[in-house]
N, C-alpha and C positions, 0 to 999 in steps of 0.2 A: 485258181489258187493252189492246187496242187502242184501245177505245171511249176511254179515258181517255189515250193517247196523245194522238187525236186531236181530243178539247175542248182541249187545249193546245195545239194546231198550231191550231186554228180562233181561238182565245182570240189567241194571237199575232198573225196573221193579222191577225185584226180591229183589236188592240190599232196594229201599225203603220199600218193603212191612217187608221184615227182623227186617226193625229198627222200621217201627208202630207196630209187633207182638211183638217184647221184650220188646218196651214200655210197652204197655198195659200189658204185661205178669206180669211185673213186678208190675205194679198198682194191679194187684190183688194181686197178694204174697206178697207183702214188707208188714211189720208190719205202722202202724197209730197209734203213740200213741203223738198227740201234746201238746206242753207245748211253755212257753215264753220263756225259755233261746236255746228251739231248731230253735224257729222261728227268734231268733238272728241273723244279718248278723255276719260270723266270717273270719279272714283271718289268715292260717296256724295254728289253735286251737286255735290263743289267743283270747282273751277278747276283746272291739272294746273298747277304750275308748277316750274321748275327741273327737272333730269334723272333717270331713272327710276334710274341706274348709280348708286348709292351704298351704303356697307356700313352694313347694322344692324350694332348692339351684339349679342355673342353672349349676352347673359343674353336676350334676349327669347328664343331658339332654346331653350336650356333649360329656363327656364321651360315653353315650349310645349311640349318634350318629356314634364315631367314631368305635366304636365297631362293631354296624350293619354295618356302610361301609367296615370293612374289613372280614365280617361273609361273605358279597355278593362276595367278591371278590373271597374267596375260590368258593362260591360257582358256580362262572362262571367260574373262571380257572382249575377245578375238571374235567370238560367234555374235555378240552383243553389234558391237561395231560394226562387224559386215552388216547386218541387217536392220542396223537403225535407221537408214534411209527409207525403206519397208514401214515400218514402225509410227516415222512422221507422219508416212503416204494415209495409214491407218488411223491416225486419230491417238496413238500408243508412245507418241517421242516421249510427252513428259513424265512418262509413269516410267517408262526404259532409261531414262535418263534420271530420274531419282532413284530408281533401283541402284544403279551404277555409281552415281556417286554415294550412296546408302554404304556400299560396297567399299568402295574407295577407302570411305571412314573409315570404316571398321578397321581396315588396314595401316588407315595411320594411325590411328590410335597405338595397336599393336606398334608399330614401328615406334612411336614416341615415347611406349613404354619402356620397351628392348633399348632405348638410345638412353631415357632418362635413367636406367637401371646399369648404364655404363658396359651393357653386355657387348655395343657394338665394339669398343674401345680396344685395341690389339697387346696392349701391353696394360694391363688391368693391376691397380692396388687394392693389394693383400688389408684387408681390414684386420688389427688384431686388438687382442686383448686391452692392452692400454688405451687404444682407440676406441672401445667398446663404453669403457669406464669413462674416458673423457666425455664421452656424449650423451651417458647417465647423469653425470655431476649436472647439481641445480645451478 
Protein backbone atom coordinates (compact mmCIF):
# COMPACT_ATOMS: atom_id res chain seq x y z
CA UNK A 1 0.00 0.00 0.00
CA UNK A 2 2.82 2.29 0.49
CA UNK A 3 4.43 1.27 -2.76
CA UNK A 4 1.36 2.76 -4.52
CA UNK A 5 1.36 5.83 -2.27
CA UNK A 6 4.47 6.52 -3.29
CA UNK A 7 4.32 6.33 -7.41
CA UNK A 8 1.94 9.07 -6.69
CA UNK A 9 4.10 11.24 -4.80
CA UNK A 10 7.05 10.49 -7.36
CA UNK A 11 4.38 10.81 -10.39
CA UNK A 12 3.47 14.34 -8.95
CA UNK A 13 6.79 15.16 -8.12
CA UNK A 14 7.85 14.57 -11.52
CA UNK A 15 4.56 15.93 -13.04
CA UNK A 16 5.56 19.53 -11.32
CA UNK A 17 9.06 19.70 -11.88
CA UNK A 18 8.07 19.10 -15.85
CA UNK A 19 5.97 22.22 -15.91
CA UNK A 20 8.71 24.64 -13.87
CA UNK A 21 11.45 22.99 -16.58
CA UNK A 22 9.31 24.04 -19.85
CA UNK A 23 8.54 27.03 -18.21
CA UNK A 24 11.67 28.33 -17.71
CA UNK A 25 12.95 26.56 -20.98
CA UNK A 26 10.85 28.51 -22.74
CA UNK A 27 11.96 31.89 -20.86
CA UNK A 28 15.09 31.44 -22.23
CA UNK A 29 14.20 30.57 -26.11
CA UNK A 30 11.10 32.51 -26.80
CA UNK A 31 12.17 35.83 -28.61
CA UNK A 32 11.55 39.39 -26.33
CA UNK A 33 10.83 41.97 -28.51
CA UNK A 34 8.09 44.39 -26.52
CA UNK A 35 6.02 47.13 -28.00
CA UNK A 36 2.57 48.76 -26.90
CA UNK A 37 0.20 47.12 -29.21
CA UNK A 38 1.70 43.54 -27.95
CA UNK A 39 1.37 44.58 -24.28
CA UNK A 40 -2.47 45.07 -25.42
CA UNK A 41 -4.97 43.12 -23.62
CA UNK A 42 -6.88 41.27 -26.84
CA UNK A 43 -9.73 38.71 -27.10
CA UNK A 44 -9.72 36.34 -30.30
CA UNK A 45 -7.31 38.92 -32.44
CA UNK A 46 -9.64 41.71 -32.32
CA UNK A 47 -8.95 45.22 -31.24
CA UNK A 48 -10.25 45.90 -27.43
CA UNK A 49 -12.34 49.04 -27.98
CA UNK A 50 -14.68 50.95 -25.80
CA UNK A 51 -15.02 49.87 -21.94
CA UNK A 52 -14.91 46.48 -20.37
CA UNK A 53 -18.07 47.97 -17.70
CA UNK A 54 -21.16 47.26 -19.48
CA UNK A 55 -24.36 45.06 -18.79
CA UNK A 56 -25.26 41.87 -20.89
CA UNK A 57 -28.70 41.11 -21.52
CA UNK A 58 -29.92 38.57 -18.85
CA UNK A 59 -31.21 36.06 -21.46
CA UNK A 60 -27.72 35.30 -22.45
CA UNK A 61 -27.00 34.25 -18.46
CA UNK A 62 -30.05 31.95 -18.77
CA UNK A 63 -29.73 30.70 -21.63
CA UNK A 64 -26.00 29.70 -20.38
CA UNK A 65 -27.58 28.43 -17.38
CA UNK A 66 -29.87 26.18 -18.98
CA UNK A 67 -27.19 24.80 -21.19
CA UNK A 68 -24.71 23.92 -18.21
CA UNK A 69 -27.72 22.15 -16.51
CA UNK A 70 -28.21 19.84 -19.29
CA UNK A 71 -23.96 19.64 -20.38
CA UNK A 72 -24.15 17.99 -16.37
CA UNK A 73 -26.71 16.04 -16.95
CA UNK A 74 -24.90 14.10 -19.88
CA UNK A 75 -22.42 14.09 -17.98
CA UNK A 76 -23.80 12.16 -14.96
CA UNK A 77 -25.90 9.95 -17.03
CA UNK A 78 -22.70 8.89 -19.30
CA UNK A 79 -21.16 6.70 -16.42
CA UNK A 80 -25.04 5.31 -15.81
CA UNK A 81 -25.15 4.14 -19.51
CA UNK A 82 -21.84 2.61 -19.83
CA UNK A 83 -22.69 0.30 -17.20
CA UNK A 84 -26.14 -0.47 -17.29
CA UNK A 85 -25.58 -3.49 -19.20
CA UNK A 86 -23.52 -4.59 -15.78
CA UNK A 87 -26.51 -3.41 -13.89
CA UNK A 88 -29.11 -5.85 -15.92
CA UNK A 89 -26.29 -8.73 -15.72
CA UNK A 90 -26.86 -7.94 -11.76
CA UNK A 91 -30.31 -8.04 -10.97
CA UNK A 92 -30.03 -3.68 -10.66
CA UNK A 93 -31.41 -2.65 -14.49
CA UNK A 94 -34.88 -1.58 -13.00
CA UNK A 95 -33.68 0.33 -9.93
CA UNK A 96 -30.72 2.18 -12.54
CA UNK A 97 -33.25 2.71 -14.86
CA UNK A 98 -35.93 4.35 -12.47
CA UNK A 99 -33.20 6.30 -10.93
CA UNK A 100 -32.47 7.71 -14.35
CA UNK A 101 -35.51 8.42 -15.59
CA UNK A 102 -36.46 9.77 -11.66
CA UNK A 103 -33.62 11.97 -13.12
CA UNK A 104 -34.78 12.80 -16.28
CA UNK A 105 -37.99 14.21 -14.57
CA UNK A 106 -36.75 16.30 -12.41
CA UNK A 107 -35.13 17.93 -15.36
CA UNK A 108 -38.06 18.42 -17.32
CA UNK A 109 -39.93 19.69 -15.08
CA UNK A 110 -37.30 22.44 -14.71
CA UNK A 111 -37.11 22.74 -18.36
CA UNK A 112 -41.04 23.23 -18.50
CA UNK A 113 -40.95 25.60 -16.03
CA UNK A 114 -37.90 27.87 -17.63
CA UNK A 115 -40.09 27.28 -21.08
CA UNK A 116 -43.59 28.02 -19.46
CA UNK A 117 -41.94 31.18 -17.53
CA UNK A 118 -41.02 32.39 -21.30
CA UNK A 119 -37.36 32.67 -20.01
CA UNK A 120 -36.42 30.40 -23.09
CA UNK A 121 -38.03 32.97 -25.50
CA UNK A 122 -35.14 35.28 -27.19
CA UNK A 123 -36.95 38.32 -27.65
CA UNK A 124 -39.15 38.57 -24.39
CA UNK A 125 -42.26 41.13 -23.46
CA UNK A 126 -41.64 43.69 -21.14
CA UNK A 127 -44.74 43.38 -18.70
CA UNK A 128 -45.79 46.95 -17.52
CA UNK A 129 -47.84 48.77 -15.53
CA UNK A 130 -51.09 48.89 -17.46
CA UNK A 131 -50.68 45.26 -18.04
CA UNK A 132 -50.30 44.63 -14.42
CA UNK A 133 -53.69 46.61 -13.60
CA UNK A 134 -55.44 44.72 -16.55
CA UNK A 135 -54.81 41.40 -14.91
CA UNK A 136 -55.92 42.80 -11.36
CA UNK A 137 -59.33 44.07 -12.89
CA UNK A 138 -62.32 41.58 -11.79
Amino acid sequence: MGFDFANVLVFAVVSVLFVFAMVGLGALVRPRFPSKPKSQIYECGEVPIGTAWFNFNPRFYIVALVFVIFEVEIALMLPVVLVFKSFVARGFGALAFLEVLAFLLILAVGLAWVWAKGDLDWIKRLVTTADRDASRAP
